[in-house]
ROFITOR-789724 format. One record per atom (N, C-alpha, C): x, y, z. Coordinates in steps of 0.02 Angstrom, whole numbers, padded with zeros to 5 digits, always signed. Atoms other than C-alpha are relative to their C-alpha. Layout:
// residues N
XYZ...
END
This chain:
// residues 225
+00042-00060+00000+00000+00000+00000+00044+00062+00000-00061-00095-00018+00070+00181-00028-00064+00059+00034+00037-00065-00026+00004+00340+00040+00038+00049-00006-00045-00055+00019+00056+00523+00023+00009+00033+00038-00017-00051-00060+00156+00644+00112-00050+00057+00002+00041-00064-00007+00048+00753+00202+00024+00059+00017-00026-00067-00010+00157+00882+00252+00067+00036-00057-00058-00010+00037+00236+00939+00090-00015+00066-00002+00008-00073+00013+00262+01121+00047-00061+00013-00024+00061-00011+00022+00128+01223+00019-00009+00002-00094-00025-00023+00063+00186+01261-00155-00022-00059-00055+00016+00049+00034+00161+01057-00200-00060-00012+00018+00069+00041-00012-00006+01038-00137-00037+00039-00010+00055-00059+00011-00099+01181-00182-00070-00025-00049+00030+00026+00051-00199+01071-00301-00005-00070+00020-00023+00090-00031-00216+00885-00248-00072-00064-00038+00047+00049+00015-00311+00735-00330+00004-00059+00045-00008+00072-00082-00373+00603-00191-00061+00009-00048+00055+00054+00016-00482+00475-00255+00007-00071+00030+00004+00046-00027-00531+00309-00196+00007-00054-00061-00022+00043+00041-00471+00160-00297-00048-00066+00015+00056+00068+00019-00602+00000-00346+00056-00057+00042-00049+00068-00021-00441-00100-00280+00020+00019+00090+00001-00036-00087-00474-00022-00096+00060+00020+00033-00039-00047-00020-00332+00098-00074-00016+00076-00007-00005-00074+00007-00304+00275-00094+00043+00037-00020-00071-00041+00005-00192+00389-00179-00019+00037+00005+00009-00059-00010-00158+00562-00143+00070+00037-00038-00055-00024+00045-00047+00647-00258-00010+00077-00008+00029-00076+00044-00004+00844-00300+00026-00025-00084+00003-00031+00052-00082+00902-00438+00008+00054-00043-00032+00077+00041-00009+00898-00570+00074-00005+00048-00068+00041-00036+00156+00801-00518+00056+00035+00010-00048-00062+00014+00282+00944-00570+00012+00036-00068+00018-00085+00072+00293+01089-00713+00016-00063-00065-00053+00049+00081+00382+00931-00824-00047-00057-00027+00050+00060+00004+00222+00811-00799-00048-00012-00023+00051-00006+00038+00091+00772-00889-00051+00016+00015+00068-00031-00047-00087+00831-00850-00028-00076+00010+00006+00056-00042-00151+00707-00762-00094-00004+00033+00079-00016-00015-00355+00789-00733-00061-00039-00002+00062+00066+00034-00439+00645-00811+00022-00074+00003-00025+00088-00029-00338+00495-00721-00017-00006+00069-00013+00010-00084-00377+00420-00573+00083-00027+00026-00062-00001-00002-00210+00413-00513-00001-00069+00073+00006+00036-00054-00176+00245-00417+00054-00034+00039-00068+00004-00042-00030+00208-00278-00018-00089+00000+00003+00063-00012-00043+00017-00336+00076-00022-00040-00072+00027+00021+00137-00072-00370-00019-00063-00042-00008+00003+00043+00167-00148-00529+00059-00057+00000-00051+00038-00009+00249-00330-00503+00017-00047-00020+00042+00028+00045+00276-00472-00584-00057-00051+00004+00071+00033-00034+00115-00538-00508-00049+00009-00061+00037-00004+00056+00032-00454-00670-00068+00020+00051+00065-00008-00033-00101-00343-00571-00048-00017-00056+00072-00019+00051-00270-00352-00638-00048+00042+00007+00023-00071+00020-00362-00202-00718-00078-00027+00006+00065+00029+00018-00520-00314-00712-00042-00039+00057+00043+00012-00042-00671-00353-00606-00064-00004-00041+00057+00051+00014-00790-00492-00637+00001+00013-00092+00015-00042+00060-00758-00472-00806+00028+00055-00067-00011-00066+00022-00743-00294-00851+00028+00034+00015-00037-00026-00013-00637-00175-00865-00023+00054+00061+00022-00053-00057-00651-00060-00691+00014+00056-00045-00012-00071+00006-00593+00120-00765+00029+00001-00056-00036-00034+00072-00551+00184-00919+00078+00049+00016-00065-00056-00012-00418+00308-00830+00046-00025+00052-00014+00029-00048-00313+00201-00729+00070+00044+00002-00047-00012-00002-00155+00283-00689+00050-00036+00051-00033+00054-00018-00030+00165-00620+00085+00022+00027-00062-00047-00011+00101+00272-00506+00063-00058+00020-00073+00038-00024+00240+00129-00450+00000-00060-00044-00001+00092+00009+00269-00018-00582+00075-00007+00005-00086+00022+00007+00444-00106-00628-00001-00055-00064-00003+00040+00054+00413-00149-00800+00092-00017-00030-00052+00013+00028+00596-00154-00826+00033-00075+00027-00024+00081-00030+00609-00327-00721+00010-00034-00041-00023+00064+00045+00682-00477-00813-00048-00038-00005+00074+00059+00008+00498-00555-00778-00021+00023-00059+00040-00034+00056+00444-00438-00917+00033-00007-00077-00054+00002+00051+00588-00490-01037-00039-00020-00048-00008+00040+00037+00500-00615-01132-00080+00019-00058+00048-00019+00010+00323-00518-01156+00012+00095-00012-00003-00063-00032+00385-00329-01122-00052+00056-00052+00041-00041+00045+00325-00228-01269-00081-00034-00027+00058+00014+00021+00176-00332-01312-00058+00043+00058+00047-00004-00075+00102-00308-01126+00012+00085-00017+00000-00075+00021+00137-00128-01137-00053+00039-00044+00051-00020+00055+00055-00109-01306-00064+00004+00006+00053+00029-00015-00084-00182-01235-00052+00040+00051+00061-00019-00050-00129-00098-01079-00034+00075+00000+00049-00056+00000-00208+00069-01130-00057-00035-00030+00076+00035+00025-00341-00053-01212-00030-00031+00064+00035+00024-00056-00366-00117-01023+00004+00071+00035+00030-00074-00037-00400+00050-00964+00067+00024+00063-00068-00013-00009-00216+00091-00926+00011+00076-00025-00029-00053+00029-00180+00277-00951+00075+00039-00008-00088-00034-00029-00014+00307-00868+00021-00041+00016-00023+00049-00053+00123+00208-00783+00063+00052-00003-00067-00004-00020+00274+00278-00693+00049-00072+00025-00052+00075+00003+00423+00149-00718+00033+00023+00050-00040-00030-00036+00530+00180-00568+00078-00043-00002-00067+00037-00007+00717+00145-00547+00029-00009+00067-00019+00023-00037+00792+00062-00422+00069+00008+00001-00072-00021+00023+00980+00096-00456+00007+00050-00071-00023-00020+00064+01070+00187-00617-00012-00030-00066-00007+00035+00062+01052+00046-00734-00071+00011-00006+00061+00001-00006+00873+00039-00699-00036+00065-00005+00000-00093+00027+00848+00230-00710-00021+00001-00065-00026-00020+00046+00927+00229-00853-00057-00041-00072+00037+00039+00051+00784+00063-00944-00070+00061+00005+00090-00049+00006+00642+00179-00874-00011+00045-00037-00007-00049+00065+00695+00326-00979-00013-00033-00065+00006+00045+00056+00705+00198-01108-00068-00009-00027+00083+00036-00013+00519+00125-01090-00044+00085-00020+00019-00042-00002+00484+00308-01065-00009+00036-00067-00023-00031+00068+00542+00366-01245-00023-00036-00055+00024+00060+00032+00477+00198-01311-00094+00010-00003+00069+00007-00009+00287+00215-01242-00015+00078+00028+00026-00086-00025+00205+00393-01236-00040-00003+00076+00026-00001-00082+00118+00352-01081+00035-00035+00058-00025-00004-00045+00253+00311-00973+00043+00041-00001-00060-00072-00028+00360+00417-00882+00036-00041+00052-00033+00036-00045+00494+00376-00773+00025+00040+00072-00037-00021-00079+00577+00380-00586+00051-00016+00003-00108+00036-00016+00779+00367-00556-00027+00032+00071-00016-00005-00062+00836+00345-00399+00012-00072+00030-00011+00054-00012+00921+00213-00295-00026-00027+00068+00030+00044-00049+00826+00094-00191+00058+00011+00073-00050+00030-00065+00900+00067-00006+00050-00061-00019-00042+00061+00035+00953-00114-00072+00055+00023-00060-00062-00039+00052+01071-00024-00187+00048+00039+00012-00039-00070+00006+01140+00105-00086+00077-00024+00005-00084+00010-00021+01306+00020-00023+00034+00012-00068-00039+00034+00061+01355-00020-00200-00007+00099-00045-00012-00079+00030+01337+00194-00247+00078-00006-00013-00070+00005+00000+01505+00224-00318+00007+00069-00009-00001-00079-00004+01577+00417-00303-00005+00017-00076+00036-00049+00057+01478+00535-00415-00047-00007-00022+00056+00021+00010+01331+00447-00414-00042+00032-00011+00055-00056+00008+01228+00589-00385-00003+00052-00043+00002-00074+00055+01284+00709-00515-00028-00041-00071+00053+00029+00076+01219+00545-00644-00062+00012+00014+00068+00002-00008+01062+00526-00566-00023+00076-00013+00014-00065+00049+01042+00725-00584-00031+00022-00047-00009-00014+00048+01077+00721-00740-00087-00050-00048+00055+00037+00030+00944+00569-00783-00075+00018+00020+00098-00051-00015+00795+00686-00677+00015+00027-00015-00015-00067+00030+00854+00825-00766-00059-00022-00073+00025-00002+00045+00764+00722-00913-00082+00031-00014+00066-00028+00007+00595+00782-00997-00053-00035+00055+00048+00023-00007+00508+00633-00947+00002-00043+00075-00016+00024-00058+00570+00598-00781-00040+00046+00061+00040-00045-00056+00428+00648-00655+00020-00008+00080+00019-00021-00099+00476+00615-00462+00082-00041-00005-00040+00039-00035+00636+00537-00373-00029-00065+00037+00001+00057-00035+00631+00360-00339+00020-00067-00028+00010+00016-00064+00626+00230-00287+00041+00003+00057-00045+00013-00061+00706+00264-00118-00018+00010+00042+00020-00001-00064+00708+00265+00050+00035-00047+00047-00043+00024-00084+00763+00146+00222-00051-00064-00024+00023+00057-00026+00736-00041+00235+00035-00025+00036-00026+00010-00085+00759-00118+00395-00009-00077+00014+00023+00074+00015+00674-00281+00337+00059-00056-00037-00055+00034+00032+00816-00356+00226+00075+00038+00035-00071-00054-00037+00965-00230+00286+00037-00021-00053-00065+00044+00049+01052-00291+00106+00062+00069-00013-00054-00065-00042+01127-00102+00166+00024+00025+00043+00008-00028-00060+01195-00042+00299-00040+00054+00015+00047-00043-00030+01071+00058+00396+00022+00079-00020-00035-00075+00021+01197+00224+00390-00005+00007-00073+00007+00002+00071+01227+00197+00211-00065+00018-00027+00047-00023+00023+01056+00208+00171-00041+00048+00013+00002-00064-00011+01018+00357+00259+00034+00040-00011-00067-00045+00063+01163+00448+00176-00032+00005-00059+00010-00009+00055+01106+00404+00021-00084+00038+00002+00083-00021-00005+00905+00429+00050+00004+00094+00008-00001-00091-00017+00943+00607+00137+00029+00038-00070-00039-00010+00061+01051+00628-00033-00061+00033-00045+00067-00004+00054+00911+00601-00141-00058+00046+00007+00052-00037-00045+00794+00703-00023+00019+00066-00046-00019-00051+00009+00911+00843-00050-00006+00033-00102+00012-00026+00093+00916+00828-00257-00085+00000-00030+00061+00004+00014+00728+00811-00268-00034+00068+00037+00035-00055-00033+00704+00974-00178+00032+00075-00056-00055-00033+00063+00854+01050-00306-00076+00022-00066+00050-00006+00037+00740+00997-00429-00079-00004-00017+00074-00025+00003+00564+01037-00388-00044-00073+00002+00041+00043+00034+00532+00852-00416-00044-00047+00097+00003+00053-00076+00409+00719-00285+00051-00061-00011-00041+00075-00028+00486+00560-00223-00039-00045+00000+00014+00049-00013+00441+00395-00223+00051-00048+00050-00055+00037-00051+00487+00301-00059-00021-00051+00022-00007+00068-00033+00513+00132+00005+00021+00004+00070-00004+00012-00072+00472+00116+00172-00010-00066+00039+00003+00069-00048+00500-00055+00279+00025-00008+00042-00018+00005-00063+00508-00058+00452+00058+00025+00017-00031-00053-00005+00588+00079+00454-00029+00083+00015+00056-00044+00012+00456+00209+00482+00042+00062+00065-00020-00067-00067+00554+00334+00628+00046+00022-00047-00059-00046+00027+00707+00358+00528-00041+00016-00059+00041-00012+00064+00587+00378+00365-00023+00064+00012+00034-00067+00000+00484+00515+00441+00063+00054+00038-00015-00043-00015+00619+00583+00540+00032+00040-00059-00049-00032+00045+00739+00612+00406-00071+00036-00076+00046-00051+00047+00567+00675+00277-00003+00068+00034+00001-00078-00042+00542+00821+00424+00055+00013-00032-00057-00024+00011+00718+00868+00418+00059-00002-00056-00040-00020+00086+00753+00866+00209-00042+00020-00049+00043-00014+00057+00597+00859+00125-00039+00042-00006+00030-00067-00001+00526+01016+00046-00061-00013-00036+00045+00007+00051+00426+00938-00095-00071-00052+00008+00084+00065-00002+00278+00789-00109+00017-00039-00021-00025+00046+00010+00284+00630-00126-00063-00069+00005+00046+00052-00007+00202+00443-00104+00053-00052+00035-00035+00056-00044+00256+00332+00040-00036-00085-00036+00003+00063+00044+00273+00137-00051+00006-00031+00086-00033+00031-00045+00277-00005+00069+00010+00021+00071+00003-00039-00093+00226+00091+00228-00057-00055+00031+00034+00041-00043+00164-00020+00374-00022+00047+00061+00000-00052-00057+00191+00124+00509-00103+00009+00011+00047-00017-00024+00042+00183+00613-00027+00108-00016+00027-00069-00027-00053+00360+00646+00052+00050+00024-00037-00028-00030+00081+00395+00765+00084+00028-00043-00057-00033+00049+00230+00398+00619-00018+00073-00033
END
């Protein structure tokens, strides 16, 4: 389940689409996403992750929504190797309007842009997962930059603190996360974050970096986070 930061600048929320999703969640997103993003007025915009589970757009049947917008997938997985562009092709005929591809490291960044330039209705996210951060190598951040610097690159992500695998050290990935915090405020853009049992250092370190808006992925936390 994701949900969205509620305390982002006033500047990103002055406008906000919250709707309720047929697949019983909720997204809350500013509207639109940032000056680089597409209009977005006539999507329901939905914080459902994109895995290779192969969600389904369909109930009893029929297609639920003509305007599905689909904010976290990972069409660039190796599950998608063997189908990738067909499935793609396919899902604005299942009532697919959008999908943000997000990246998980540089390489992965770097397919979303790809996908992005490939299919008019996706757009992409760079940024490196927690599970990635150890392996940053110096100057990391002036690529990633450079890859949200692109047209079609709407938010920073995926990142954030996991606490569940630790395939980072804990420091490490708050170095890097606060990093990312800091270049997503540079550039005007939201975030997409991965949160797992990790929810104190998550919100502490959002108070004390984040200026912009965003969508918490993978949050378990309570009321009290």
């Amino acid at each position: 389940h994701s949900t969205a930061i509620k305390n982002a600048a006033p500047s990103a929320i002055s406008e906000r689409a919250v709707m309720s999703s047929p697949l019983g969640s909720m997204a809350m997103m500013p509207q639109p996403i940032s000056a680089k993003a597409p209009k977005l007025s006539k999507c329901v915009i939905f914080a459902v992750t994109t895995v290779p589970g192969r969600n389904s757009c369909r109930k009893q049947g029929k297609i639920m929504n003509n305007n599905i917008f689909d904010s976290h997938a990972h069409y660039d997985s190796e599950a998608f190797d063997a189908d990738r562009k067909e499935l793609l092709n396919a899902l604005q005929q299942q009532g697919v309007c959008g999908i943000i591809n997000c990246g998980t490291d540089i390489a992965s960044s770097l397919v979303s842009l790809e996908l992005s330039d490939e299919f008019g209705f996706v757009y992409a996210a760079c940024g490196i997962h927690p599970h990635e951060a150890e392996g940053c190598k110096q100057g990391y951040l002036s690529v990633l930059k450079k890859l949200c610097m692109e047209k079609k690159c709407v938010a920073v992500g995926e990142i954030g603190l996991d606490y569940h695998y630790d395939f980072s050290p804990r420091e490490k990935q708050k170095e890097v996360f606060a990093a990312q915090l800091a270049l997503a405020n540079e550039l005007d853009l939201p975030v997409i974050i991965h949160d797992r049992e990790a929810h104190g250092d998550t919100v502490d370190i959002l108070k004390n970096h984040l200026k912009t808006g965003g969508v918490l992925h993978c949050f378990s936390g309570g009321s009290r986070h």
